[in-house]
C-alpha positions in Angstrom: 58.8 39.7 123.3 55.6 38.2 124.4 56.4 36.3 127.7 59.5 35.5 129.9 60.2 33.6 133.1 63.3 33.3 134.9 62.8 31.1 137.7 64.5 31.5 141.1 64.3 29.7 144.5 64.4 32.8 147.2 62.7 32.7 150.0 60.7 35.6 151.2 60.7 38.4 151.9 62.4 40.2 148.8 61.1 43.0 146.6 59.0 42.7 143.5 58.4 45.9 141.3 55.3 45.6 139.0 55.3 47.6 135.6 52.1 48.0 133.8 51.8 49.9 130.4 49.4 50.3 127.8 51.4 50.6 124.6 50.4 53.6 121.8 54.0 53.3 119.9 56.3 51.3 117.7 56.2 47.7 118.7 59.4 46.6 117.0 61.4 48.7 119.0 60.1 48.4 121.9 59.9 44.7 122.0 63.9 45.3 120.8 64.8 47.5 123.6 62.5 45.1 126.3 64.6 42.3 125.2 68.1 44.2 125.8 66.8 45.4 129.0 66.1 41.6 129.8 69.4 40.5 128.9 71.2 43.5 130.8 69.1 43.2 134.1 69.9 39.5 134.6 73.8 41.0 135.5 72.8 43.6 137.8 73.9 43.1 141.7 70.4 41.9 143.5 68.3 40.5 140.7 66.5 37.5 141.3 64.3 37.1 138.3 61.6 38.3 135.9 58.1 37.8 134.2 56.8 39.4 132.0 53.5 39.5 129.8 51.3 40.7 126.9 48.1 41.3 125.7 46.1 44.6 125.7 48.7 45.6 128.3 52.2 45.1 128.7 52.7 43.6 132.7 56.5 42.9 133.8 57.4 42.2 137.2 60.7 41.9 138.7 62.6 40.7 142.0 64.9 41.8 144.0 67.1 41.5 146.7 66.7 44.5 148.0 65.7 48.2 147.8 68.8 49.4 147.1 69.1 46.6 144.5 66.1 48.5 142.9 67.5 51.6 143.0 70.4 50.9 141.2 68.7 49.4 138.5 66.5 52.5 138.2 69.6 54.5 138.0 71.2 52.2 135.4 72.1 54.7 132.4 70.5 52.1 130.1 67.6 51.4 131.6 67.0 55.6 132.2 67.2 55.8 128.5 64.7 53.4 128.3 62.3 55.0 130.8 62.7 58.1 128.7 62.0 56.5 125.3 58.5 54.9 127.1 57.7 58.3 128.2 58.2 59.4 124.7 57.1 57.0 122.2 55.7 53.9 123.6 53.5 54.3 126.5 49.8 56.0 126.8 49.8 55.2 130.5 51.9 53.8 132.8 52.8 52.6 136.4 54.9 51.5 138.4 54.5 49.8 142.0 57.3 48.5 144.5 56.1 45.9 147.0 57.9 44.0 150.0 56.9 40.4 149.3 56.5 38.3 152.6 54.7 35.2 151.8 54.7 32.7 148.6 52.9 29.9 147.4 52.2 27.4 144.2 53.2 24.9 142.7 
């Protein structure tokens, strides 16, 4: 997977949490399990959308609703597996950062 967008239209404020990796395993499967995690978030209660980049490091930022929106995704017995596997096989260093967004702008 080397880039999505899902649009959406929300208004701030809502949540964005900001995931930034540098990769030391398997691509294949990791670019596997990244596009099941993809297809699974877009169901969960809160979501509003997704980017997510490539190069040197791996940058993925989602939105949300709310905290608790986040939370339960975090929890999400998939996505734990996931984290776990990262940890494990794919990641030399990661990070993870939750911020409120309160203003937008572009075009």
């Amino acid at each position: 997977m080397t880039g999505t967008k899902l649009h959406f239209d929300t208004e701030p404020p809502y949540y964005a949490v900001i995931f930034t990796a540098q990769k030391n395993g398997d691509r294949a499967s990791h670019d596997a399990m990244a596009a099941r995690l993809t297809s699974l978030v877009q169901g969960m209660p809160g979501f509003l959308g997704i980017e997510y980049a490539e190069s040197e490091r791996c940058i993925m930022v989602s939105y949300w609703e709310s905290k608790e929106a986040i939370q339960a995704w975090m929890a999400h017995s998939e996505h734990q597996a996931a984290k776990d596997l990262g940890k494990e096989t794919w990641y030399e260093t990661y990070a993870v950062r939750i911020c409120l967004v309160e203003n937008q702008y572009g075009s």
